[in-house]
Structure formats: C-alpha cells, structure tokens
VEXTI-31236 format. One record per residue (C-alpha): x, y, z. Coordinates in nm, 3 decimals, always signed. Layout:
REM residues N
         x         y         z
         X         Y         Z
...
END
This chain:
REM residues 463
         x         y         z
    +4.149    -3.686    -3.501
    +3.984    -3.345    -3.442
    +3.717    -3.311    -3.178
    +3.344    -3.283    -3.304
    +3.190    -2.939    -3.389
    +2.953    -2.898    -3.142
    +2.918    -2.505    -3.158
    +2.565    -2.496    -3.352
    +2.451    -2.687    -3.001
    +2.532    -2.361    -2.792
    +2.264    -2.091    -2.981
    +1.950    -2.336    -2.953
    +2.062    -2.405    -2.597
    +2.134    -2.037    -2.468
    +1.762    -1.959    -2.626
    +1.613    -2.261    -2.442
    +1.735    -2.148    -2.103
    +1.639    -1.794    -2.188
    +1.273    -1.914    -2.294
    +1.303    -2.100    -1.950
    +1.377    -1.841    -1.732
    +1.129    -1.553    -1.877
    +0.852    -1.841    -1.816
    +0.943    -1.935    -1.477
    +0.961    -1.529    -1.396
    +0.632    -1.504    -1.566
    +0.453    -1.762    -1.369
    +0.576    -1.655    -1.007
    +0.590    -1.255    -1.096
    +0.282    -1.216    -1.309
    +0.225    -1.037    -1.646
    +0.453    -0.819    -1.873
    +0.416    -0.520    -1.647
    +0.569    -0.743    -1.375
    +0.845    -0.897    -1.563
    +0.948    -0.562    -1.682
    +0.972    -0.409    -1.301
    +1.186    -0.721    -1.225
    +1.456    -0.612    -1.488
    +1.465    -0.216    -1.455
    +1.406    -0.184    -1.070
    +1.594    -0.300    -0.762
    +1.322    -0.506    -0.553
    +1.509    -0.388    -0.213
    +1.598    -0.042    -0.218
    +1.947    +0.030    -0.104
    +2.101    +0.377    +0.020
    +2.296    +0.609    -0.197
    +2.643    +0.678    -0.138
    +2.647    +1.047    -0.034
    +2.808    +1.142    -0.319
    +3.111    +0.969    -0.474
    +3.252    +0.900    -0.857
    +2.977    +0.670    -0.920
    +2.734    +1.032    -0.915
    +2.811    +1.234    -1.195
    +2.495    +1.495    -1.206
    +2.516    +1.834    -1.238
    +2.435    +2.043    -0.899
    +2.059    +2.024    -0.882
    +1.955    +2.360    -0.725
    +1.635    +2.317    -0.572
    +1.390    +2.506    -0.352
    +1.439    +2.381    -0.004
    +1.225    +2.112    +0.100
    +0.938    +2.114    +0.354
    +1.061    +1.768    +0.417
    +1.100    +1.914    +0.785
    +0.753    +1.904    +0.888
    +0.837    +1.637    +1.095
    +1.053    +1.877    +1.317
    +0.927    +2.177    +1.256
    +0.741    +2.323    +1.574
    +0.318    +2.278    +1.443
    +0.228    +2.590    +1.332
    -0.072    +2.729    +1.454
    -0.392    +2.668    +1.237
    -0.619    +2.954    +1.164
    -0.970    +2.928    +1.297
    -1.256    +2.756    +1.072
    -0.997    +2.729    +0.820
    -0.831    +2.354    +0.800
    -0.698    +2.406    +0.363
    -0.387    +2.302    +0.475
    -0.209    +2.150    +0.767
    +0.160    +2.155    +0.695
    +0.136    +2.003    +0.378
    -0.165    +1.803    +0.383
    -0.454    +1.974    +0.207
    -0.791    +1.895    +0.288
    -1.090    +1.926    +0.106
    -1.423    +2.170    +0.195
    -1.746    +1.907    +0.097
    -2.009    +2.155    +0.299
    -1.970    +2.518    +0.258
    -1.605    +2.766    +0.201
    -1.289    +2.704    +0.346
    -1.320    +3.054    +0.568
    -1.634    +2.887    +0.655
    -1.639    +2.550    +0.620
    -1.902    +2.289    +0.839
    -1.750    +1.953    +0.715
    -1.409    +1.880    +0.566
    -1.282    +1.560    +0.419
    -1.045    +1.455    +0.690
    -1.317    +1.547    +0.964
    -1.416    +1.147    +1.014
    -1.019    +1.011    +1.069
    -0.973    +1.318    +1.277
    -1.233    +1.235    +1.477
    -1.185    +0.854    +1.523
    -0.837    +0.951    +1.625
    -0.988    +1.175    +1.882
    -1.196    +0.891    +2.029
    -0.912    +0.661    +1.977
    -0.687    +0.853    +2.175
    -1.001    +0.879    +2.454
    -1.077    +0.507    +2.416
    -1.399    +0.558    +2.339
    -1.397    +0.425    +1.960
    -1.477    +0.080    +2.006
    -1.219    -0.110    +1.809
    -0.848    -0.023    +1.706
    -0.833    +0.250    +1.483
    -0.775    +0.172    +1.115
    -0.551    +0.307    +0.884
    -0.565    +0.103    +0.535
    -0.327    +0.203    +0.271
    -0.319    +0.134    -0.126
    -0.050    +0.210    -0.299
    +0.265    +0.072    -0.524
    +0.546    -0.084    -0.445
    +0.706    +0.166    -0.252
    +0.436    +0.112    +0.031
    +0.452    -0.311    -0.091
    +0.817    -0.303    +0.080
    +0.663    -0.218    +0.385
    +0.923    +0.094    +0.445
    +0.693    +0.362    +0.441
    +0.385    +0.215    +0.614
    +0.574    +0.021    +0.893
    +0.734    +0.327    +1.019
    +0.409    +0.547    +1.015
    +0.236    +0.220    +1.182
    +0.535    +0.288    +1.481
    +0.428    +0.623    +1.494
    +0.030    +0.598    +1.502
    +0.050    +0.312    +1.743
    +0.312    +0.483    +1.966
    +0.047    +0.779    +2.009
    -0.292    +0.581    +2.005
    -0.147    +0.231    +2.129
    -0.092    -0.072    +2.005
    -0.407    -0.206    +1.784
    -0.179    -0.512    +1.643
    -0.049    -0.618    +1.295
    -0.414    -0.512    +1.110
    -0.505    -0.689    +0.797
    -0.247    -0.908    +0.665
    -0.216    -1.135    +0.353
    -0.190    -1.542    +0.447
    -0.022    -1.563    +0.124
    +0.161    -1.223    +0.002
    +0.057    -1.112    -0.432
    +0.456    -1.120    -0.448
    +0.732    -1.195    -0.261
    +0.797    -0.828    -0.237
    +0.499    -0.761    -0.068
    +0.580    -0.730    +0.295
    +0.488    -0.604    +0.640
    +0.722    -0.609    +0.895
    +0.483    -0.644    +1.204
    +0.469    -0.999    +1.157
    +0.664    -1.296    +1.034
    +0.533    -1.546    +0.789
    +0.580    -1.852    +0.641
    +0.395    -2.107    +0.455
    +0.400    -2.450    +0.299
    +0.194    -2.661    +0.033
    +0.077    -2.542    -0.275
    -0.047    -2.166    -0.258
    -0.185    -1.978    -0.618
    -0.197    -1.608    -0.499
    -0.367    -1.329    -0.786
    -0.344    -1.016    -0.734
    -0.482    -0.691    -0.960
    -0.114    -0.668    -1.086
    -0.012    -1.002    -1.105
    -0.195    -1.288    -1.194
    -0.491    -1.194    -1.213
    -0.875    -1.441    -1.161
    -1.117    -1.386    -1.407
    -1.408    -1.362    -1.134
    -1.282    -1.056    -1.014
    -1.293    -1.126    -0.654
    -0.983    -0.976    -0.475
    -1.079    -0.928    -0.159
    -0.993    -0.608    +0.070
    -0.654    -0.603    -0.043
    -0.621    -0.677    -0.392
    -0.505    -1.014    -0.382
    -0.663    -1.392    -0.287
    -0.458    -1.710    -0.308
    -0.606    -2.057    -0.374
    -0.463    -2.361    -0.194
    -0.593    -2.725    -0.144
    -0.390    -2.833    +0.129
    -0.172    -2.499    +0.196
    -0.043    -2.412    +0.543
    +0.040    -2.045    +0.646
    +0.171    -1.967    +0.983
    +0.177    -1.582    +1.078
    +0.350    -1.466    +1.426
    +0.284    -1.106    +1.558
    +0.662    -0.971    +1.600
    +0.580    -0.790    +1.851
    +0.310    -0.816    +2.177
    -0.007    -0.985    +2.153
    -0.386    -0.993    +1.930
    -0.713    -1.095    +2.082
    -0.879    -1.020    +1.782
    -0.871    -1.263    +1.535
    -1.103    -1.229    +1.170
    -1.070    -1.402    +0.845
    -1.142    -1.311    +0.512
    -1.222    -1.562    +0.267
    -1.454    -1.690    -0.005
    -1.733    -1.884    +0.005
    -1.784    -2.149    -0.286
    -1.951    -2.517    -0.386
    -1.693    -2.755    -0.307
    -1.529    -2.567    -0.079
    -1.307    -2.684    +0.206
    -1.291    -2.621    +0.577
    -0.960    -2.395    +0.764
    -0.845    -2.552    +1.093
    -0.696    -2.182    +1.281
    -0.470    -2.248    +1.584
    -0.335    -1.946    +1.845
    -0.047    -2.009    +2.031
    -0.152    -2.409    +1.902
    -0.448    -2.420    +2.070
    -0.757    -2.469    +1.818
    -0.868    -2.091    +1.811
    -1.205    -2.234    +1.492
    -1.267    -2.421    +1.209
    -1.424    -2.240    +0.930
    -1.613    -2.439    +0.643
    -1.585    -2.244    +0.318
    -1.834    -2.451    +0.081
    -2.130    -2.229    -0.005
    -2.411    -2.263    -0.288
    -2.211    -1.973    -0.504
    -1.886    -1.761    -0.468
    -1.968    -1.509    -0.172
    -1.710    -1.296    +0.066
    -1.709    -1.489    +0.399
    -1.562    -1.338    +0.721
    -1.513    -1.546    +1.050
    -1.407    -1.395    +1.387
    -1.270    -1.534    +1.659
    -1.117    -1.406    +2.025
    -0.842    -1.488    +2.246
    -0.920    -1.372    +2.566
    -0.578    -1.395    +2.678
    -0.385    -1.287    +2.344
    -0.180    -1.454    +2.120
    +0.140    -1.418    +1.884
    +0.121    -1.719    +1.674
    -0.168    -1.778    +1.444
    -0.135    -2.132    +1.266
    -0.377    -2.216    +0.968
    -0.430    -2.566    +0.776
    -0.648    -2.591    +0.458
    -0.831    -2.918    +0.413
    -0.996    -2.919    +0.065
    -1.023    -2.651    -0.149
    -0.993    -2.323    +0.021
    -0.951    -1.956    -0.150
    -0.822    -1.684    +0.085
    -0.828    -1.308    +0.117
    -0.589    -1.237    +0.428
    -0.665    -1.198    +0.821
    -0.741    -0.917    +0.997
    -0.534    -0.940    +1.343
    -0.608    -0.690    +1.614
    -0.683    -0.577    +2.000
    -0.996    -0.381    +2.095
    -0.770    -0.037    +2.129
    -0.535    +0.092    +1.984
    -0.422    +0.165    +1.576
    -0.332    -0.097    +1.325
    -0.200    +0.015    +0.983
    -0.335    -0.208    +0.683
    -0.038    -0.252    +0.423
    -0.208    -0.357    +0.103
    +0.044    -0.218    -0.149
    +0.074    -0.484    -0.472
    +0.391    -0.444    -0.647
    +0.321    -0.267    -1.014
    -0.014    -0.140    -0.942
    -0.142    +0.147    -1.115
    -0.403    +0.304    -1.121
    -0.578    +0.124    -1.389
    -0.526    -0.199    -1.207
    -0.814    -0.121    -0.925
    -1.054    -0.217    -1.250
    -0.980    -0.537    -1.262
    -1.177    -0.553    -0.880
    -1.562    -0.704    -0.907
    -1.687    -0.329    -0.792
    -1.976    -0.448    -0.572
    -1.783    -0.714    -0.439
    -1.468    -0.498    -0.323
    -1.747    -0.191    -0.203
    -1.870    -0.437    +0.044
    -1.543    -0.573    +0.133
    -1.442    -0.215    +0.230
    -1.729    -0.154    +0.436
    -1.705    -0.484    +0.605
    -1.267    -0.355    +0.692
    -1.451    -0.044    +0.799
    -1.119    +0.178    +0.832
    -1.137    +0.533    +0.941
    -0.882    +0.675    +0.683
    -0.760    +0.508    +0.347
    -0.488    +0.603    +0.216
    -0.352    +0.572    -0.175
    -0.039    +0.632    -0.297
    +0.039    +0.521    -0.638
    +0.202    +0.692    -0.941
    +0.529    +0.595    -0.963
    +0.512    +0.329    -1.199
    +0.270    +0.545    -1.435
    +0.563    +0.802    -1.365
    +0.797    +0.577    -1.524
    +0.596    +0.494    -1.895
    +0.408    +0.823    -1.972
    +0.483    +1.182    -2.087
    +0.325    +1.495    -2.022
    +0.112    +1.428    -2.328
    -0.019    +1.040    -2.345
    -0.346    +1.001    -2.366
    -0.341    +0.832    -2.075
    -0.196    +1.093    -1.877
    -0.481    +1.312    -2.014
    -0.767    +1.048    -1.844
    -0.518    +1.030    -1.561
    -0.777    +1.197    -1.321
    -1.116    +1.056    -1.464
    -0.920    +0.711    -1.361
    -0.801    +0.801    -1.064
    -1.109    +0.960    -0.931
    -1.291    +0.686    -1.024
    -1.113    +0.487    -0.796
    -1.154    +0.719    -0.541
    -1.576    +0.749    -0.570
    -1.570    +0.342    -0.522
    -1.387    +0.402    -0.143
    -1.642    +0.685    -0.124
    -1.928    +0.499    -0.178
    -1.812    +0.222    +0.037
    -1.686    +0.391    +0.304
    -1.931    +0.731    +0.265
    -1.821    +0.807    +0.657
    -1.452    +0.778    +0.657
    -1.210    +0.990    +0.524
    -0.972    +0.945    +0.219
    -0.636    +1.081    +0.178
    -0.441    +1.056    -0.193
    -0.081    +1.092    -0.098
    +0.126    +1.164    -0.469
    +0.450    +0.972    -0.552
    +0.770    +1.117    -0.514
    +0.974    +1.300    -0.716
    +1.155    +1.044    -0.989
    +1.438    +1.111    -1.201
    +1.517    +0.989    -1.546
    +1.815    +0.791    -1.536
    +1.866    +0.814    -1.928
    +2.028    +1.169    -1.842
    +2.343    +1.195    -1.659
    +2.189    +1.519    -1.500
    +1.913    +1.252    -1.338
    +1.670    +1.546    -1.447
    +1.284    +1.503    -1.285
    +1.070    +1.319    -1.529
    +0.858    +1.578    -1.726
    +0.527    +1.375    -1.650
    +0.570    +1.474    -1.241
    +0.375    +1.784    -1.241
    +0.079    +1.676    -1.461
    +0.039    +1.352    -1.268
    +0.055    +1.542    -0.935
    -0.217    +1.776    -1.081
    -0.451    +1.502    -1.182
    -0.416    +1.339    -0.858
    -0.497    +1.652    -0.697
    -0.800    +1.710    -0.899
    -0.982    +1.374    -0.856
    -0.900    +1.398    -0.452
    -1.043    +1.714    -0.419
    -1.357    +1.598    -0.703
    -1.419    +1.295    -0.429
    -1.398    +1.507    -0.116
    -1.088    +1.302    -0.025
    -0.764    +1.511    +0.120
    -0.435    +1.575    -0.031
    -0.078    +1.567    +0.039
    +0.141    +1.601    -0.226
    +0.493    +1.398    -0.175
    +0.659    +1.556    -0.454
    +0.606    +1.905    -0.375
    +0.719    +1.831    +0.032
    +1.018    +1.699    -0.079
    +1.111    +2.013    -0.343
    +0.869    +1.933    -0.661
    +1.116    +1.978    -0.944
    +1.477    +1.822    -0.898
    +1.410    +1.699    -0.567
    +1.486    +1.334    -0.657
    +1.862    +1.413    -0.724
    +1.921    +1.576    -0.410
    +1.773    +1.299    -0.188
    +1.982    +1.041    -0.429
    +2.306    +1.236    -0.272
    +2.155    +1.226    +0.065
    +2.089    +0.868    +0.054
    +1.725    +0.896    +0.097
    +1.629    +0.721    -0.287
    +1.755    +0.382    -0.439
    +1.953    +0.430    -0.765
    +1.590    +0.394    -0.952
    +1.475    +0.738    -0.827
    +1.174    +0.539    -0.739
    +1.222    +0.361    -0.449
    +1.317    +0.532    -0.069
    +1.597    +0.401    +0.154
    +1.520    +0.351    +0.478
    +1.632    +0.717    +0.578
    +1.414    +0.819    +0.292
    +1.075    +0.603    +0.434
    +1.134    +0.721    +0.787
    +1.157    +1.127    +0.676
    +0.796    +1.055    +0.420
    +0.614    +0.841    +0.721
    +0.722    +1.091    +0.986
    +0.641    +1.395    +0.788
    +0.305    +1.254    +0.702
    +0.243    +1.150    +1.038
    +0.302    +1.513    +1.161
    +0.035    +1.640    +0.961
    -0.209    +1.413    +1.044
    -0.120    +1.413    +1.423
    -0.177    +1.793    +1.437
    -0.479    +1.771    +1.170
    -0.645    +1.562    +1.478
    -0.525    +1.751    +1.748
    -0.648    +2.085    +1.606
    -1.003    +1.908    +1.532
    -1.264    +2.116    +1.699
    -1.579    +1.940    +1.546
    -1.861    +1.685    +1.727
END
C-alpha cells in the first residue's frame, strides 16, 4: 500500500514558520527599517581579508588619506585663525575667521582645559548620537580610552539599564538583566508619548532587574534617569549590595525624574530591582574628575528618527546631562536608500539642522560637533564603487553644522572621499557591508578624531 501524500502539508507549513519568524524579528528588532538592517548588514563587523579571491574589485586609485592625523606631528595653528585643525573644521559664530572672538568648539575646548586643571567641577562629558556604527561601541569606546587616558578616568557616563537593541553596546561596563523589560527607542519600537529620555530610548518593566558592573575601577557618582507617572512604582538601587536609595516613581502626570546618589568610597556593581510599574531612561555613572564618553547610538537611526523625540521634553533632558561637547554621527543608513537626487536628500540639511538647533537650544553653552559617515561602497558592483549619494550627504551635513554654529569633521573626506571604502575593505579596516569598521578601522577614526580635538584644546587661547 503506498504511503499517504502528504506534500501539500510542506507549502502551508514553510509559510507558517516564515510568518513566525518575521514576527518574532519584528517584535524584538522593531519596525521595517529594523528588520531590513537585520537581513542586509552583519550586526558584528568582522575584518577583511587583505586581499584574497574572495575580492575581485578593480584597483581603486585614490588620493591618499589624511587618515594619519593620528600620527602626524600637530601642525602648528595660525594665530586667531582656528577653520581647521587637522581635519576638524570649526565654525566662526562672532566675527571672521582671520578675526574671529568666539568659535563653535570654544566651550568643549575650554571644559577640557579646566578638566585637565581640575577645576571643572564634574567629569567632563562627551555625549555622542549617532548610528549603528557608534551603537557597537567600536568607535566611541576607543576615543573614551583616549579622552580618559589624558583627562582621567570620569567612569562609564550615561548608560542604558536596558539597551534599544541588543546591538547597542558599551564596553565600559557589563550588563545583564532579568524579568520582563519593553525597551522603545526612536528606531525601534517606538511610545506614542514621545518621551525618550537623553538617549533615545526608555524601557518599561514591572518587576525587571538590571545589574550593571563598571569593567574597570570605581564610580562615586551615581544618577538615574527615569519617568515620573500615576501608578508608578518604586526602584530599590544597591552598590557593591549595599542599599545605595530607593526611588518612588508615581507622580500626578508623566514628568522626567532624576535621582542622585554617592558612594563615598566607590563602587563597581550597581544592582537595581523594580517593584511596580517603573519606566526607565538609563543611569548616569561617574567620579567628580575626569571624562566619561556617553554612547547613545540606536541601531538604524537616521536622521529623521530624532522627530519622533517630545522636543521640550528631550531639550530639558539635555540640559539636565549637561555635556560639554555632543557629538552626531549618522548617515550611513540614509547612505544606503537614497541617490543624489531624492527628495529627501534635497531636505537632507533642513532635517539635519533641525536636529542640530534642538542641542543648540538646549545646550546654548556647549559645543556641537557633526562628524559625517564614512565612505560606503555599493556592493551591487563588483568594482565596490562609492555610493553616488556620499558627496551630497557630506555637503548637507556640512551646511546645517556650520548654519547651527556646530563644528565639522568630515569622515569621508579623512579617509580619501571618493573610493576610499574599497581601499580600507583590502586593508581590513571595513566589514564586507562597506558600512561598518573593524576594529582596526574604529581605532584609526577614534584616534584620528581624538587628535584633532586634543590639539583643538591645547591650542585654545580664549578665557
């Protein structure tokens, strides 16, 4: 007797698991956008072979890089005029650049100066937006090495209790939580009220635990950011297991809360325990000297994204971080969907600087510093040619950072502008997305940036 025909079983089934799996992606990664990035890009970037039979391009010739500022011997900077330090261009807001009296990265270079002297008051902050790229934590980790090796160690800074994606990372700490944790972010899943927090992201819990331990030294400095609403719940916070406070978050309306606490003797391990319903925006974890380096990069953010922030709410959560210099890279996921001549590539700058005037206006005496995306490739073309949409996206950025008063250093053009991306595929400094660095490639962008703004401070004459 012949077996059963159970074949028209197998197409219903396959689709089934299919449907499955895009909704389980969905729900922990977060929108279309998000799914997308999980298919098409590697979530780890991994070094290049040098060059091998997998690499069939064409010889890129390129200009040679300034991707040596890093150990290139500082040129001297002429007097009055601070346009550009190695690569980082800076922006006159009072007067000419032969004569300028105030320039865009005057506050940063001047809370580094007092940094360095120990007279600022509080670790000096460095808070930086961006993409993926700086969500890995490859780029900002290393430049968070290098600020705290020359101003001292200011601890982890502001950290997510719950990352927007398991991708976010920051490599100062180790974390790990348990319970049930809801994280949004402007990327991801996104909360209707708009309320983000500081870094883009807040994650609900009613009986969540979270414990974060500083990988390296100690923090006496202990804040944390949360929300304020009715039926809200109380956080038990333990250092080094000792009860460290108990903050109640039930409030008449939703309202940004902060609660700071000290350990007079430091501490490594933070512990925190929800009891009722609590709703998160990270912890701020620091020492009264020093430089901490804020990592709040949310995998696929562009910059459309920032919109979906309550504008009054994140203003005041800026001011309330208070950081001396923020940073933004993004771009490289616009990079990847538009062309030279999208519409949205035309409002490119009117979005991007409108970004920039809401730091502005919350943070009217620190400085801002738009740092482009890299050079990326399109992998359609076996000659990995640069994407056509580089140099108009570059131009825009440059536009709205020098509209807002904000400085300027332009990845793509460091690293060779046109072409570029090939070459540091071959050198093993790019993933094989063209979008995200190896950990050679991080360390060169970090320390190259790093230069610039060490000498940028250094050569600071103002008050």
């Amino acid at each position: 007797m012949a077996a059963p025909d159970r074949s028209w079983t197998v197409g219903p089934a396959l689709l089934w698991f299919t449907g499955c799996l895009i909704v389980l992606l969905w729900v922990f990664d977060g929108g279309v956008e998000v799914l997308a990035d999980r298919f098409t890009a590697p979530r780890e970037p991994q070094a290049a072979p040098a060059a091998g039979p997998a690499f069939t391009a064409k010889p890129v010739e390129v200009a040679e890089a300034e991707s040596d500022d890093a150990a290139q011997p500082p040129p001297a900077i002429p007097a009055g005029d601070r346009s550009r330090v190695l690569s980082l261009e800076d922006t006159c807001i009072d007067g000419t650049p032969e004569a300028c009296k105030r320039w865009g990265m005057d506050a940063a270079y001047r809370a580094m100066r007092s940094a360095k002297q120990r007279k600022l008051g509080r670790a000096l902050r460095i808070s930086w937006y961006g993409d993926s790229v700086i969500a890995t934590d490859a780029v900002p980790s290393r430049l968070r090495a290098r600020v705290q090796t020359e101003f001292g160690d200011g601890g982890p800074g502001f950290v997510y209790v719950v990352p927007p994606h398991r991708f976010c990372a920051n490599e100062s700490i180790t974390r790990t939580t348990s319970g049930a944790w809801a994280p949004h972010a402007i990327s991801t899943m996104q909360i209707p009220d708009g309320l983000y927090g500081v870094g883009g992201s807040t994650a609900e819990t009613s009986d969540g635990r979270a414990t974060i331990k500083v990988n390296a030294g100690t923090v006496s400095q202990v804040e944390l950011y949360y929300l304020t609403q009715p039926r809200g719940g109380n956080v038990a916070i333990k250092a080094d297991g000792k009860p460290l406070a108990t903050v109640a978050t039930k409030g008449a309306a939703k309202e940004a809360g902060f609660a700071a606490a000290s350990v007079s003797e430091g501490a490594s391990k933070f512990d925190l325990a929800a009891a009722g319903r609590v709703r998160l925006f990270g912890l701020s974890l620091e020492n009264p000297i020093g430089a901490v380096v804020d990592n709040f990069g949310v995998v696929s953010v562009n910059v459309k994204s920032f919109a979906a922030n309550n504008p009054e709410h994140f203003q005041a959560q800026l001011a309330h971080r208070s950081a001396d210099l923020v940073m933004v890279m993004i771009g490289a996921n616009e990079a990847e969907w538009l062309g030279p001549s999208d519409r949205d590539t035309k409002d490119y700058a009117a979005n991007y600087e409108k970004f920039l005037a809401e730091v502005r206006k919350a943070r009217p005496d620190a400085s801002c510093l738009v740092v482009s995306p890299t050079d990326q490739a399109d992998t359609k073309d076996p000659a990995f040619p640069s994407r056509p949409v580089m140099p108009a996206l570059i131009r825009a950025q440059r536009d709205a950072a020098k509209h807002q008063g904000c400085g300027f250093y332009s990845t793509y053009d460091w690293m060779g502008g046109k072409g570029s991306a090939a070459r540091w595929y071959r050198k093993g400094m790019v993933s094989t997305d063209f979008q995200h660095l190896s950990h050679k490639g991080a360390t060169r962008v970090a320390d190259a940036l790093f230069s610039a703004l060490n000498l940028g401070y250094q050569s600071y004459a103002g008050p």
